[in-house]
C-alpha positions as a Markdown table, in Angstrom:
| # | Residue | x | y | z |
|---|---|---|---|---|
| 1 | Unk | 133.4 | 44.6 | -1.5 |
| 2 | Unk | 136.0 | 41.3 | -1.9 |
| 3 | Unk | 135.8 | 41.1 | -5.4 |
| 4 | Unk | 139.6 | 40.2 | -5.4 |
| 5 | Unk | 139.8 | 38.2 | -2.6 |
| 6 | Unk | 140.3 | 34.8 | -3.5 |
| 7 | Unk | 138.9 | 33.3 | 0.1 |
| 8 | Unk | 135.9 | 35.3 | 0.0 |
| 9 | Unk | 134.9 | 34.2 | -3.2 |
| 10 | Unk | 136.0 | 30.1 | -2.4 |
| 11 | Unk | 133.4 | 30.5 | 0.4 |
| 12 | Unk | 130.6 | 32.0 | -1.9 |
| 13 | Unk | 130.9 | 28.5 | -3.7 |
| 14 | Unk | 130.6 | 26.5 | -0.3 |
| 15 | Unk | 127.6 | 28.1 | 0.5 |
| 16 | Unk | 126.2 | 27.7 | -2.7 |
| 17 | Unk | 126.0 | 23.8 | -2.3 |
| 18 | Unk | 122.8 | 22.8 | -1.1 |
| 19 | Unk | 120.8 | 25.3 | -2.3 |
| 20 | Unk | 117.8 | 24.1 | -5.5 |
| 21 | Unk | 119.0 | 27.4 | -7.2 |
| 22 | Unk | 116.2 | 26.5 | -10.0 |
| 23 | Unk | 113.5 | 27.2 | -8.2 |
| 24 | Unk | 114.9 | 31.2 | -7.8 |
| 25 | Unk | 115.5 | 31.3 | -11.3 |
| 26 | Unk | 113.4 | 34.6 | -13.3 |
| 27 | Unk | 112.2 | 35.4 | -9.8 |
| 28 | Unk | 113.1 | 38.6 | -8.2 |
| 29 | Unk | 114.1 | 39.3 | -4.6 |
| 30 | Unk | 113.9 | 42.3 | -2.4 |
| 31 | Unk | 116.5 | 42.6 | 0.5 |
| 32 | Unk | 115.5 | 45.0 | 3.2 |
| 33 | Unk | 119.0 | 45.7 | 4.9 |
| 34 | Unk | 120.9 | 45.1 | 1.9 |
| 35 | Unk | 123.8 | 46.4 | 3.4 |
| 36 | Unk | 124.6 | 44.6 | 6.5 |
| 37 | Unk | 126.4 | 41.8 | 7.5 |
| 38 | Unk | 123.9 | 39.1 | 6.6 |
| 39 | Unk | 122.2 | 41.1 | 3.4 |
| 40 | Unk | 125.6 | 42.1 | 2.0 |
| 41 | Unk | 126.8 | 37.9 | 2.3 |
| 42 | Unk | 123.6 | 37.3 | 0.3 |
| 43 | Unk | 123.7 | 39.4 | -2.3 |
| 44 | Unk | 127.1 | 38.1 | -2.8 |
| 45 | Unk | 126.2 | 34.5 | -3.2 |
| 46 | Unk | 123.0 | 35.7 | -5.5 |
| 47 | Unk | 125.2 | 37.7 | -8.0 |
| 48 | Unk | 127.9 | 34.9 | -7.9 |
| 49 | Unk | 125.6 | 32.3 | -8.6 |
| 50 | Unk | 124.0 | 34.0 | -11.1 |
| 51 | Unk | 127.5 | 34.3 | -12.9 |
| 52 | Unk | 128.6 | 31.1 | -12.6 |
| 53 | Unk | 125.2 | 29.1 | -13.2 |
| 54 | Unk | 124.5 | 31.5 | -15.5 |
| 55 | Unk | 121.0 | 32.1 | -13.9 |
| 56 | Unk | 118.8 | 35.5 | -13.6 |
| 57 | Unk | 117.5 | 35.4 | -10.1 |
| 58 | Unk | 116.5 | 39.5 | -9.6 |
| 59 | Unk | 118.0 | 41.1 | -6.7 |
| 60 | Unk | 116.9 | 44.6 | -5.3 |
| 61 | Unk | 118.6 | 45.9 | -2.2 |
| 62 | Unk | 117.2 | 48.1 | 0.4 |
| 63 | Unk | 119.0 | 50.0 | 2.8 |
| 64 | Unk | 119.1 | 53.5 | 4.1 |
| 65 | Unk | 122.5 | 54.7 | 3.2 |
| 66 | Unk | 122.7 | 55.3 | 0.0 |
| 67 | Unk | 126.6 | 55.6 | 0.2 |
| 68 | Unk | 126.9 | 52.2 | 2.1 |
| 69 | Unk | 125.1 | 50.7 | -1.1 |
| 70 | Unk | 127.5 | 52.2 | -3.6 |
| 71 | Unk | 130.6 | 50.8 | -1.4 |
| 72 | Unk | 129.1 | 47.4 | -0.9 |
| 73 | Unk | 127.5 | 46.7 | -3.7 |
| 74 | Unk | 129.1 | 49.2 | -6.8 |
| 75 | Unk | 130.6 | 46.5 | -9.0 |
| 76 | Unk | 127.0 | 45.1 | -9.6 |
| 77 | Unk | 125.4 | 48.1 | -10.8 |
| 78 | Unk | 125.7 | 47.5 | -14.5 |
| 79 | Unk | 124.6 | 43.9 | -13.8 |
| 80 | Unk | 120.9 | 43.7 | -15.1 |
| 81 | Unk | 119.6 | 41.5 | -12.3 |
| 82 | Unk | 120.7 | 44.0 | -9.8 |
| 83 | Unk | 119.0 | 47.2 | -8.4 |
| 84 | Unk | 119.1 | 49.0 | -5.2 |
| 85 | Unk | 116.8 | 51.4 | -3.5 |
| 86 | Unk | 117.8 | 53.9 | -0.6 |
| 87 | Unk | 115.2 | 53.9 | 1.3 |
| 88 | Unk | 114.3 | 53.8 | 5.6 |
| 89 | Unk | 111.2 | 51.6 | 5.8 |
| 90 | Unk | 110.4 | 53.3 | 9.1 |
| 91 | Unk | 109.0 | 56.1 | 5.9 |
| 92 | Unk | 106.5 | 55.5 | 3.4 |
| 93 | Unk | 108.2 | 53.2 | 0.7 |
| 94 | Unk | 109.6 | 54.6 | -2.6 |
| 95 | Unk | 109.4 | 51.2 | -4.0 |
| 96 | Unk | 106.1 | 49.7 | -6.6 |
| 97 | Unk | 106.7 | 46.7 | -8.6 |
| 98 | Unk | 106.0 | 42.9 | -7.8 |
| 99 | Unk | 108.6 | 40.9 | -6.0 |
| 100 | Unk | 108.7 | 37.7 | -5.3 |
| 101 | Unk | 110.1 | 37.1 | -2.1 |
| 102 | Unk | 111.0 | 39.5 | 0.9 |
| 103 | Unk | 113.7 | 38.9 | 3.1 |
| 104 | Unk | 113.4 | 41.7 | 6.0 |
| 105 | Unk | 116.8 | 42.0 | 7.9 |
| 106 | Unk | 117.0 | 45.3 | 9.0 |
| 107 | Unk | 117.2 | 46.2 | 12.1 |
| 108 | Unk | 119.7 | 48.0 | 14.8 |
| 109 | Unk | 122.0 | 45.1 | 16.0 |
| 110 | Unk | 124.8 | 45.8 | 18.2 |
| 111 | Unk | 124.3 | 46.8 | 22.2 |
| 112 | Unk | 125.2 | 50.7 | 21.6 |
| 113 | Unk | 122.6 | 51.5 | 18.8 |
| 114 | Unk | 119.9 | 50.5 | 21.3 |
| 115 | Unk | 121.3 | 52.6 | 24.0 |
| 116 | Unk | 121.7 | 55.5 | 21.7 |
| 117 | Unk | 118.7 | 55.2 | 19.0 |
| 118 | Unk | 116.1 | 53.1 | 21.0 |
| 119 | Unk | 113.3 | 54.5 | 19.1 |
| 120 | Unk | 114.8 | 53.6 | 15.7 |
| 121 | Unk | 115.3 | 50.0 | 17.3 |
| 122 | Unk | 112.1 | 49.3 | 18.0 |
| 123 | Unk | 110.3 | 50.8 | 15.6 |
| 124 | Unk | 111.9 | 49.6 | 12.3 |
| 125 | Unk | 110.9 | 46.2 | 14.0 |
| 126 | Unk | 107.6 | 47.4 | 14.3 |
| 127 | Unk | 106.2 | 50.4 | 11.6 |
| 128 | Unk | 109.2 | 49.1 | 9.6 |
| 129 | Unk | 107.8 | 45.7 | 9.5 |
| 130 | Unk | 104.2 | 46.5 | 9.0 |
| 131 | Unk | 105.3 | 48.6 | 6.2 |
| 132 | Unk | 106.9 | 45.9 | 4.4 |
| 133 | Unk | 104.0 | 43.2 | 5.4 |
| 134 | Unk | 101.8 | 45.4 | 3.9 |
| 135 | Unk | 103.6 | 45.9 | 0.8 |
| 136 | Unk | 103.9 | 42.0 | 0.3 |
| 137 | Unk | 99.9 | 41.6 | 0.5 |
| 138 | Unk | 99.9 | 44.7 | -1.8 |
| 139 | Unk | 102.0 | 43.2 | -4.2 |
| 140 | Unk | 101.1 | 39.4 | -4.4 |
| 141 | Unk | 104.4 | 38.5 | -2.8 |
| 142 | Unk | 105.2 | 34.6 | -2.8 |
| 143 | Unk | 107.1 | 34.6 | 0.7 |
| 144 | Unk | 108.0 | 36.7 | 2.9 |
| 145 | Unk | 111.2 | 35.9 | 5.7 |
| 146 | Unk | 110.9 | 38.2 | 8.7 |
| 147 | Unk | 114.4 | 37.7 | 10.5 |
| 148 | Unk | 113.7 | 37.3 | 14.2 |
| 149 | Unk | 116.5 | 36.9 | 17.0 |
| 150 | Unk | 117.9 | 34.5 | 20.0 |
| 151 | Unk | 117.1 | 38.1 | 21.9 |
| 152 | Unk | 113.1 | 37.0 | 21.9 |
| 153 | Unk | 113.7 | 34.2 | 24.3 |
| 154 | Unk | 114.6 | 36.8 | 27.0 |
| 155 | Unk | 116.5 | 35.2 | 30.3 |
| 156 | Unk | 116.4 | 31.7 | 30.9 |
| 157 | Unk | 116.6 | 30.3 | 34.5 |
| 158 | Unk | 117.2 | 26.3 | 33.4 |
| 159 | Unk | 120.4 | 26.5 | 31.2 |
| 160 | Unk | 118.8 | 24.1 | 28.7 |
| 161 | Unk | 118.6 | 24.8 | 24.5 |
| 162 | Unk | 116.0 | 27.1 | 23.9 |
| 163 | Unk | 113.4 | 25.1 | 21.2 |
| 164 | Unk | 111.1 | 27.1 | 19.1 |
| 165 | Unk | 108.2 | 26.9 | 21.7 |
| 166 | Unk | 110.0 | 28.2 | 24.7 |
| 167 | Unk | 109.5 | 32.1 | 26.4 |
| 168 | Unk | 111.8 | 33.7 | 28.5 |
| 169 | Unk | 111.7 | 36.7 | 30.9 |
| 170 | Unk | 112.3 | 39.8 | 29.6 |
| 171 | Unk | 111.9 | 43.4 | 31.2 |
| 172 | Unk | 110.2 | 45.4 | 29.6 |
| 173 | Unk | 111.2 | 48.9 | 31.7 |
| 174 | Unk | 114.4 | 49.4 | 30.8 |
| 175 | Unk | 115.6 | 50.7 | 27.1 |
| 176 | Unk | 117.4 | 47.4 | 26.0 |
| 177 | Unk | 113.7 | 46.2 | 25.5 |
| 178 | Unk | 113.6 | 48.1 | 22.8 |
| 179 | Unk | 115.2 | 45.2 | 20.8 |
| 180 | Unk | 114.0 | 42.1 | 21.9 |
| 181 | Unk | 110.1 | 43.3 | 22.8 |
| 182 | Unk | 110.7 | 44.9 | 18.5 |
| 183 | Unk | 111.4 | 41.7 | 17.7 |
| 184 | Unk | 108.7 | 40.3 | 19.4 |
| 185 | Unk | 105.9 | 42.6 | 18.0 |
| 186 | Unk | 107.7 | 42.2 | 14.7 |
| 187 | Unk | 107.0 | 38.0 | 15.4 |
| 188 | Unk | 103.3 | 39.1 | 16.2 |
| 189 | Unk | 103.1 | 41.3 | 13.1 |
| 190 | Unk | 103.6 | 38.4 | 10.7 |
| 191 | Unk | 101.3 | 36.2 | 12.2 |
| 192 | Unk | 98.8 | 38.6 | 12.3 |
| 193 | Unk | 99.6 | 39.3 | 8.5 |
| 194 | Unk | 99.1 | 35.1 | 8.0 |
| 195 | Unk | 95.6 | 34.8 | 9.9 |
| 196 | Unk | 94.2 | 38.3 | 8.4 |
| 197 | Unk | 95.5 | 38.4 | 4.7 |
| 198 | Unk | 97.0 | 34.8 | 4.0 |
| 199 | Unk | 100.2 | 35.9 | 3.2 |
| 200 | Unk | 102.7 | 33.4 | 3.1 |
| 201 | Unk | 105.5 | 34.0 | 6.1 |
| 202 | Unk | 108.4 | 32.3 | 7.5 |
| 203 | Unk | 110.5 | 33.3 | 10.8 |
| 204 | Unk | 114.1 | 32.6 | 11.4 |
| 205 | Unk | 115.3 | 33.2 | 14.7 |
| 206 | Unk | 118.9 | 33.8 | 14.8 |
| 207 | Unk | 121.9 | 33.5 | 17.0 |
| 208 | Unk | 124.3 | 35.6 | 17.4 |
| 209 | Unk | 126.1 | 35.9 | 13.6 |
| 210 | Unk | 129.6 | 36.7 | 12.6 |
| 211 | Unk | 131.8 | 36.9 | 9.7 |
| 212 | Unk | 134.0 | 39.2 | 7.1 |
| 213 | Unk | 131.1 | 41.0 | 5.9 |
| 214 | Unk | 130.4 | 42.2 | 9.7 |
| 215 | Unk | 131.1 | 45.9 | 11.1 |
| 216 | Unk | 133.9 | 45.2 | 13.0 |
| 217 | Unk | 133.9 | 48.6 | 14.8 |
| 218 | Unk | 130.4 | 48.2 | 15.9 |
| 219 | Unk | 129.7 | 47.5 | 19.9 |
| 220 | Unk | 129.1 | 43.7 | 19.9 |
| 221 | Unk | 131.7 | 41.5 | 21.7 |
| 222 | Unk | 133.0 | 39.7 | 18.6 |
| 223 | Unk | 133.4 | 42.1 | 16.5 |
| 224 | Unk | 135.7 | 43.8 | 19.0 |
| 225 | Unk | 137.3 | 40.5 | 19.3 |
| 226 | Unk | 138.3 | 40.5 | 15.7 |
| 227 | Unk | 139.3 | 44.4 | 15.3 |
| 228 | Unk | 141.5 | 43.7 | 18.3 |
| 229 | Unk | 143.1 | 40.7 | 16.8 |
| 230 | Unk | 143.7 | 42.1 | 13.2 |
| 231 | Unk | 145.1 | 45.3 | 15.3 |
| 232 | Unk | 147.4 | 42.7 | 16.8 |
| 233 | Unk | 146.2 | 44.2 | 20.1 |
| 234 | Unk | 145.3 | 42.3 | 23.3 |
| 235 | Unk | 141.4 | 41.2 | 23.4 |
| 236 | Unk | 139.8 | 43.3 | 25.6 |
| 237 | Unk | 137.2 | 41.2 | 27.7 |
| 238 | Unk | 134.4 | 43.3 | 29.3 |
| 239 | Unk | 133.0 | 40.5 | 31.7 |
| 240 | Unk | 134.1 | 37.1 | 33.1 |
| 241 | Unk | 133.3 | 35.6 | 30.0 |
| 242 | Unk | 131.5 | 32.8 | 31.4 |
| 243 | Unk | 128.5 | 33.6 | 29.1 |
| 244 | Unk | 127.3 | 30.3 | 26.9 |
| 245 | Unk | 126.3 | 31.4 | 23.4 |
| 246 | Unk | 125.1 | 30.0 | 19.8 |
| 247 | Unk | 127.1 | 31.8 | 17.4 |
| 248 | Unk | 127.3 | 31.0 | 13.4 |
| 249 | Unk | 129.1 | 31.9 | 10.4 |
| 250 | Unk | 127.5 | 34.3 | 8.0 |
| 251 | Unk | 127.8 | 31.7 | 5.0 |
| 252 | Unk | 125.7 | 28.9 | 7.1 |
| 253 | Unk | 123.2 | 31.5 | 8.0 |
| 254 | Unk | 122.9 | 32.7 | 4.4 |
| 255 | Unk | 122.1 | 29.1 | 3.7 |
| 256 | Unk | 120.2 | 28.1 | 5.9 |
| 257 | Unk | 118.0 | 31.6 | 5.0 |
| 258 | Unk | 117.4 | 30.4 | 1.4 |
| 259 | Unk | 116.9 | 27.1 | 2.6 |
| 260 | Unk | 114.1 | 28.3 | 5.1 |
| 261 | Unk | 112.8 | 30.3 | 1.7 |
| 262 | Unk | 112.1 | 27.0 | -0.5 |
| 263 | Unk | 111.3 | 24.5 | 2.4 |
| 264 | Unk | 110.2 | 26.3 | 5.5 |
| 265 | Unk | 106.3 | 25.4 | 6.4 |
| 266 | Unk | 104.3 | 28.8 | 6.2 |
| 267 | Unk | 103.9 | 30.5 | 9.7 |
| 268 | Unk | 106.8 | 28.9 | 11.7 |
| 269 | Unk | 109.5 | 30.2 | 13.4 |
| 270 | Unk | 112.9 | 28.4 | 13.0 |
| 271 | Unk | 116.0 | 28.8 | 15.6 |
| 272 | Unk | 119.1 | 29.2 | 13.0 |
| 273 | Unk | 122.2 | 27.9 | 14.7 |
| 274 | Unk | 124.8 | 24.9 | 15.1 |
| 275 | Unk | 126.0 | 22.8 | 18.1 |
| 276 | Unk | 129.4 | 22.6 | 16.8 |
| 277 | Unk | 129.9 | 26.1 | 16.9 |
| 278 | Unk | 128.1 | 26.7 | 20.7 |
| 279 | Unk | 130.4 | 28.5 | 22.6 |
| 280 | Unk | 131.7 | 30.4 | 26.0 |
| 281 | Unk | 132.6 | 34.1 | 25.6 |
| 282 | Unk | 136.2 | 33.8 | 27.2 |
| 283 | Unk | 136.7 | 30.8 | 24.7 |
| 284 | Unk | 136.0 | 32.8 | 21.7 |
| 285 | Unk | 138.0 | 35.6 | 23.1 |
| 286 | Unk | 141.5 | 33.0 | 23.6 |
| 287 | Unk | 140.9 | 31.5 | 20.4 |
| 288 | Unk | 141.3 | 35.3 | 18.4 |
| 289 | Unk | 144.1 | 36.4 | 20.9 |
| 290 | Unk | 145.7 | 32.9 | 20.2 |
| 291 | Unk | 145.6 | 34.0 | 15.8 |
| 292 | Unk | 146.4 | 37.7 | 16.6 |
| 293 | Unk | 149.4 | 36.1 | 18.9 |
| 294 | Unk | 148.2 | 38.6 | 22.0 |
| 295 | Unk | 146.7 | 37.6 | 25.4 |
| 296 | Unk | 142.5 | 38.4 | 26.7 |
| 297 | Unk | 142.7 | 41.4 | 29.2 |
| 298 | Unk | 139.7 | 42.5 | 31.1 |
| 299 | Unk | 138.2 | 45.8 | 31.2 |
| 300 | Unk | 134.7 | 47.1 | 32.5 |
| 301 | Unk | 132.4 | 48.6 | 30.3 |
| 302 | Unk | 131.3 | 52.4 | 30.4 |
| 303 | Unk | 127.8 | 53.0 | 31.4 |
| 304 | Unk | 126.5 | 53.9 | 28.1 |
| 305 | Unk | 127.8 | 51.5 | 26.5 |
| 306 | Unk | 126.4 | 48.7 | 29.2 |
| 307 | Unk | 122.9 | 49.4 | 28.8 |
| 308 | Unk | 123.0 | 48.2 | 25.8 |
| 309 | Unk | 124.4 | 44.9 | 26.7 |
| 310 | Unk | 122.0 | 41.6 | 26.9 |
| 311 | Unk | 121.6 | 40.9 | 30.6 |
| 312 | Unk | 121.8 | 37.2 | 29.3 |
| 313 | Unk | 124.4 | 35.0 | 30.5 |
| 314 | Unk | 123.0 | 31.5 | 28.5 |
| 315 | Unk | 121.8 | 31.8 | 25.3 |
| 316 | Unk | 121.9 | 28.7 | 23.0 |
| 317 | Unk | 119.1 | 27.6 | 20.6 |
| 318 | Unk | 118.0 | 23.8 | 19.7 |
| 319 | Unk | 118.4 | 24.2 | 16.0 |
| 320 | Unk | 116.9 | 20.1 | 15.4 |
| 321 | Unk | 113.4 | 21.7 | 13.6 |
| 322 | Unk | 115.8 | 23.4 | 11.4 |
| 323 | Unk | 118.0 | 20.3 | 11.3 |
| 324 | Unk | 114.9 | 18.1 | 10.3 |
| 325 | Unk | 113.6 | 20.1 | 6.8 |
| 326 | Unk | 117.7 | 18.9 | 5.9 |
| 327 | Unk | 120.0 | 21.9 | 6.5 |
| 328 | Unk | 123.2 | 20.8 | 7.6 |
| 329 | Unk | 126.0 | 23.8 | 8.4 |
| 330 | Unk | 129.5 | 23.4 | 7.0 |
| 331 | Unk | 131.8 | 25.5 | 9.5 |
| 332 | Unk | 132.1 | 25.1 | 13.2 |
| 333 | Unk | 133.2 | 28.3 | 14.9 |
| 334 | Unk | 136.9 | 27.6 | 15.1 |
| 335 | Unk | 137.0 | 27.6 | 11.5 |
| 336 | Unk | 134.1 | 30.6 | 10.9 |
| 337 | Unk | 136.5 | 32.3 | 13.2 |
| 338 | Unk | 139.7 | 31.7 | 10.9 |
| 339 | Unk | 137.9 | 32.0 | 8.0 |
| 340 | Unk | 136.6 | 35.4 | 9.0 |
| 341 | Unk | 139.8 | 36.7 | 10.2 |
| 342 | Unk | 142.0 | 35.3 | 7.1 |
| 343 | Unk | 139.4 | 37.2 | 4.8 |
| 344 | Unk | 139.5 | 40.1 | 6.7 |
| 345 | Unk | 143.3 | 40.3 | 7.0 |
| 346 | Unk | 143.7 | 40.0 | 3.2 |
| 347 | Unk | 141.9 | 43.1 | 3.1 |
| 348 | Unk | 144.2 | 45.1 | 5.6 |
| 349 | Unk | 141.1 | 45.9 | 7.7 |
């Protein structure tokens, strides 16, 4: 996708540091939501390594578009340690060899796809997980990363960072449940999957995530941030903006993913964030008016598009377990933010 973009590809090699690449080598990865903002980053920094390491770590993306694959991911297709598969794993899967390791990130992400398609949401979490479980026990899978969310923790009444252990309130009744009780049963799933087969599990728990490889024209505050600002167009604020947030760049959370993969303890759940790039909403909208030269404005949000919205105004996770195993990010959000829009502005988005 930025195959000549000379920024994108510097950051691949930052995010490539840190990482015992030996212990991937000969083994084969499948990618569930190959295409997204997270999977598509990965596969990136897999196929580049391989190149320039001159490794043969196996990649196989999933996704569900078959077109999305092609657009993402066409210049690896002659590359014999890449393969893709269309495939929903909310169906039976078309897929039968041995992998390795499993990283599961698909799932419905952005505050409109819940409102619209809550069914999908919750149950790719859910059947879509199970599916996938089950194929790992099937197949004598190593490890398997189930990618969990800040959105399990619910609301929060005591404004502190949310550790590992902590359980918030969430309401069940209302359709933006859908993602957050998913993710939940998707949590329960895999531990489930650990007491009753063994199988070997790991569970990030991300914050909110952002960078060039992101659908800017999806629902989520940022990423309306960023279109607005490569538009040269006034941010368009749809609250106060007082709400308190963990965000990270793509590249850290790609690392710290493979990191979790080699030196996460089997069975625990890891909050994936950074202090230096903690957050308030009306910040984050200044600092991308402030590149794009434009002002914030303030506009309320339709109805539809609101119930999709996290009713959360605090949201920032203690990331110190993660910090202890020796993960360290390498961008705070002023310069993920830059870094994203430089990137993206290369590419006349």
């Amino acid at each position: 996708m930025f195959a000549d973009n000379a920024s994108y590809i510097k950051s691949l090699d930052v995010f490539a540091e840190s990482i015992d690449w030996d212990r991937l080598n000969y083994k084969k990865i499948l990618i569930v939501g190959a295409t997204g903002l997270i999977g598509t980053f990965l596969i990136d920094l897999i196929m580049r390594v391989n190149k320039i390491r001159k490794l043969h770590i196996s990649v196989i993306a999933m996704g569900r578009d078959k077109r999305n694959i092609e657009v993402r991911f066409s210049c690896y297709f002659d590359n014999p340690c890449f393969s893709s598969v269309p495939a929903d794993i909310n169906q039976p899967l078309v897929l039968d060899e041995k992998v390795d390791f499993i990283i599961h990130l698909a799932s419905n992400t952005h505050p409109v796809a819940y409102a619209e398609h809550p069914v999908e949401t919750l149950m790719t979490n859910v059947e879509g997980t199970y599916r996938l479980l089950s194929y790992a026990v099937n197949h004598m899978t190593e490890r398997f990363l189930f990618l969990s969310s800040v959105e399990i923790y619910g609301q929060t009444t005591n404004n502190e960072p949310l550790k590992e252990t902590d359980c918030g309130y969430i309401d069940c009744n209302t359709v933006r449940a859908c993602y957050n009780e998913g993710k939940r049963a998707g949590e329960s799933l895999c531990q489930a999957f650990i007491k009753q087969y063994n199988l070997d599990i790991v569970i990030p728990r991300l914050c909110r995530i952002y960078g060039p490889t992101m659908k800017i024209d999806d629902s989520k505050a940022l990423s309306q941030f960023l279109k607005k600002g490569l538009q040269k167009e006034n941010i368009v604020l749809k609250s106060k903006g007082n709400q308190y947030f963990s965000y990270l760049y793509v590249g850290d959370t790609v690392n710290a993913l493979l990191h979790l993969l080699l030196n996460g303890k089997k069975g625990e759940a890891y909050n994936v964030a950074d202090a230096a790039s903690n957050i308030h909403l009306k910040d984050l909208a200044e600092y991308v008016a402030s590149w794009a030269g434009k002002s914030v404005v303030f506009d309320i949000p339709e109805k539809k598009e609101s119930a999709g919205y996290s009713k959360a105004d605090y949201a920032i996770l203690d990331s110190n377990k993660l910090c202890k195993t020796g993960w360290i990010a390498k961008y705070n959000i002023k310069r993920g933010i830059n870094e994203t829009l430089n990137i993206l502005d290369m590419e006349k988005y």
